[in-house]
N, C-alpha and C positions, 0 to 999 in steps of 0.2 A: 200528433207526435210531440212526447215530452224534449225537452231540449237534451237532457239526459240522454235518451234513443238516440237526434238527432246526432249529438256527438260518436254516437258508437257505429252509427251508421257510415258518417262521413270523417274519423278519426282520421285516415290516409291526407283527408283536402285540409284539415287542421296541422295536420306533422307536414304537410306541405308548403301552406300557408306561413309558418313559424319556421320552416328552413329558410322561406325566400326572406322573412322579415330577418333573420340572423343575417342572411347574406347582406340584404340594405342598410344594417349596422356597421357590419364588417366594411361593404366599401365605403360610408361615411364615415367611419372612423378614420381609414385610410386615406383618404382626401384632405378629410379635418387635420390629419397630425401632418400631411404632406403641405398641408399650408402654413400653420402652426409653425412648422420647420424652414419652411422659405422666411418666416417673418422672423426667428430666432436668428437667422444666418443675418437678413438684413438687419438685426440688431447689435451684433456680433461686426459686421462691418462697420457701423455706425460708433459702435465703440472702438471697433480697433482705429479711424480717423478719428477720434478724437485723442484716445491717445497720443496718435503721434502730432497732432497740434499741442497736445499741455506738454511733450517733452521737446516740441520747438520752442515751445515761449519759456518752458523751463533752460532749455541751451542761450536763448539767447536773453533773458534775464542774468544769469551767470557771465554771458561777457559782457555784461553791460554792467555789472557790479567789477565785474575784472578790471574793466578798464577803469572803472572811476578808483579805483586803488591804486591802480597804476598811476593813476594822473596827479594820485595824492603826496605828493615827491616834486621834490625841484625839477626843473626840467630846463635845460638851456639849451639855447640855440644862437642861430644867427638871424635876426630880423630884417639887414638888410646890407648889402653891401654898396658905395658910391662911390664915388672919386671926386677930386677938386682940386681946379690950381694947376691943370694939367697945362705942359708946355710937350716936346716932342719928346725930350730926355726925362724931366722930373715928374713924377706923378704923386701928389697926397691921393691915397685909399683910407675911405672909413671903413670900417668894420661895427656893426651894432651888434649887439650881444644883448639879448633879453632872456629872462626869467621866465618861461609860460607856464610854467609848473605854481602850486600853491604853498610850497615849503621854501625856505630860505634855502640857495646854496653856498657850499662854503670854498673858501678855497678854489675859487674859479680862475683860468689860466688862459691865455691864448699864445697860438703858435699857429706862423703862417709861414709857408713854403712857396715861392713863385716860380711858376715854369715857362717858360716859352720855345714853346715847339717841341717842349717834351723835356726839355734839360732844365736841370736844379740851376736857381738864379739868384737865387736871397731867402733868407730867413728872416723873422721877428718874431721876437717873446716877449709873452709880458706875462711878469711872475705871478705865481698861481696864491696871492693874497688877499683875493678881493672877496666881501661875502655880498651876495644879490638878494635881494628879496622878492617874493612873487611880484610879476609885473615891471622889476624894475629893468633898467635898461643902460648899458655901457657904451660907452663909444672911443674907440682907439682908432686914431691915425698914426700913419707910418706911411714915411715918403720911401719911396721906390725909384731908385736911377735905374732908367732902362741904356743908356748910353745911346749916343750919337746915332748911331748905326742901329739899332734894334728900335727905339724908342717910334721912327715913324713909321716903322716896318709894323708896329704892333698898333697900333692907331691907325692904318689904313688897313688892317689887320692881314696881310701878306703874312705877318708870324702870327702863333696862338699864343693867349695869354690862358695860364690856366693858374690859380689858386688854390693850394689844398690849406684846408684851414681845420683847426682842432681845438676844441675848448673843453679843458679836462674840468671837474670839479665834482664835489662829493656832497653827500646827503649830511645833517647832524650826527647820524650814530657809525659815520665812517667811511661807508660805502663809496666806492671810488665809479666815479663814469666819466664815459669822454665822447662827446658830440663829435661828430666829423664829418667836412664839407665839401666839396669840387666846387668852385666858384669858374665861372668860363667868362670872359669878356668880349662880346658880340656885338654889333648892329648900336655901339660905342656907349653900351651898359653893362652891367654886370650883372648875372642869372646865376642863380643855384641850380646845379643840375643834377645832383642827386647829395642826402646827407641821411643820417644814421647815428643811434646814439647804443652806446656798448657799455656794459658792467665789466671794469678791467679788476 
């Protein structure tokens, strides 16, 4: 039997043969693209993390550039507050005043307020002439009478002594700021307990 015959004899097991070989196509195709697909999705996630890490280090490169602009500016504060020379009644207070900022400020001013136990007690200014340069550093004393009566009271700290303190001064091209402090006197030292600087 020519193969010729053979086909015409058994054409049915050949159309049969080549259904099932389509069908084992068909499901490996189907498998293949179902895997194919799992791997696209896990590349799809792999990219969408990555994403959101370049737009974290892009967020946080941006404030990291922010702030070195920001810091690019005078910046004052108070470096440290002390006393000396203390008797019950008379107190010398320093006051330090530094530049942390990279730019000259100008025009730099201070003004202290005393409180004890919450009532206004004394003022001092000192006029707003002085210019600071990065780093540098001011020091103002001002004696303070506490009177007979308040002065041990506040030394054995039965009354509160509280400070508000405020150092205005401005950038070269104008710009007006003003540092402001709570200075508290406890445990027979002086702490900054909270301070803040504002564009007036």
């Amino acid at each position: 039997m020519s193969f010729s015959e053979w086909l015409k004899t058994y054409d049915y097991i050949a159309l049969w043969i080549g259904g099932i070989a389509l069908l084992c196509i068909f499901i490996w195709e189907r498998i293949d693209s179902y895997r194919r697909g799992r791997e696209t999705r896990e590349q799809l996630d792999t990219l969408q993390e990555q994403v959101k890490a370049a737009t974290s280090a892009a967020v946080a490169a941006k404030q990291s550039a922010d702030l070195t602009t920001s810091l690019h500016r005078p910046y004052m504060g108070l470096s440290a507050v002390s006393s000396g020379g203390r008797d019950n009644r008379y107190w010398n207070i320093t006051f330090s005043l530094m530049n942390f900022g990279t730019l000259p400020a100008y025009n730099v001013g201070l003004l202290v307020e005393s409180f004890v136990d919450e009532n206004s007690r004394s003022q001092h200014q000192e006029s707003t002439t002085v210019q600071m340069f990065p780093n540098d550093t001011m020091q103002v004393t001002y004696l303070f009478d506490w009177g007979d009566i308040d002065g041990p009271l506040i030394r054995q700290e039965s009354k509160k002594l509280r400070l508000h303190i405020r150092i205005p001064y401005q950038f070269e091209n104008g710009r007006k700021f003003e540092y402001k402090a709570e200075v508290a006197y406890h445990l027979d030292r002086f702490a900054v307990e909270k301070s803040s600087t504002t564009e007036l």
